[in-house]
N, C-alpha and C positions, 0 to 999 in steps of 0.2 A: 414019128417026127413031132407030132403034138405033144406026148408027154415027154420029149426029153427038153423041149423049151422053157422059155419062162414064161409065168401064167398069165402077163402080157399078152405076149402072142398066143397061147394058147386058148386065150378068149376072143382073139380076131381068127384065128383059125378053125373055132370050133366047129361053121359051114363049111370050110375049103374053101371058100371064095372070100380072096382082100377086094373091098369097094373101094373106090376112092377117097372117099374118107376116112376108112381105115387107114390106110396106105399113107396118104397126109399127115395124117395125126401120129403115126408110127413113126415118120421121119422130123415130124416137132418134135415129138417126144425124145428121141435118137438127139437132134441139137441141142434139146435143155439139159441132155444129161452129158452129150459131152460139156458146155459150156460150164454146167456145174461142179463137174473134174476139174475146170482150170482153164480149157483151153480157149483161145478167143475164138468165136464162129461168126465166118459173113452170113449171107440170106438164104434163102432157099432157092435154087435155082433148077428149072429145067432142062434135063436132059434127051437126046432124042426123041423126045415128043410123049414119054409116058414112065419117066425119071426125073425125080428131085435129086439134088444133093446142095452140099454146101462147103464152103471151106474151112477148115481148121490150122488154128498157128498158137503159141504159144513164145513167149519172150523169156529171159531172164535162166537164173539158175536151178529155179525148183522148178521144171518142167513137166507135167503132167507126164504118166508114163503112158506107155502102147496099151500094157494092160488095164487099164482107167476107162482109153478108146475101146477097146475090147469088150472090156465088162458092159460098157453101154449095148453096140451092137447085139452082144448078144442077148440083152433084155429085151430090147425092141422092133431091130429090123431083120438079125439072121435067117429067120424063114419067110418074114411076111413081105421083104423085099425079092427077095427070086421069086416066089410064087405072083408078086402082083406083075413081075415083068415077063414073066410065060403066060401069063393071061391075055399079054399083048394088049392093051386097052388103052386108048388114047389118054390124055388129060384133060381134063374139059372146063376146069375152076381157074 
């Protein structure tokens, strides 16, 4: 799973264990790169008690594509978000 990532995450994964500030800084990083694609992004918000997310929209005719969303995810949060949410671990920031 580490070497088929990006080197991103494979430098928060290098212990197996996402910290919180990993985890945080994974999912800024995940909103500057979509917003940088295009699309408009609200705040960071919590989810059941140990989940960020945020929302994404886009106006007009040249619309930012899925794979633009895509490409972010998979630079930043595709492994280090399952694994920080099977770790089970509150939020505490």
């Amino acid at each position: 799973m580490r070497e088929t990532t990006s080197e991103y995450q494979q430098a928060v994964l290098e212990d197996l264990v996402v910290t919180e500030t990993e985890y945080r800084d994974a999912v800024d990083e995940l909103r500057s790169c979509v917003q940088d694609k295009g699309w408009g992004v609200g705040p960071l918000e919590e989810h059941d008690g140990n989940q960020l997310g945020f929302q994404s929209s886009y106006e007009g005719e040249n619309a930012p594509s899925n794979e633009d969303m895509q490409a972010c995810d998979g630079e930043f949060i595709t492994q280090v978000g399952p694994i920080w949410v099977s770790q089970r671990t509150p939020l505490t920031q």
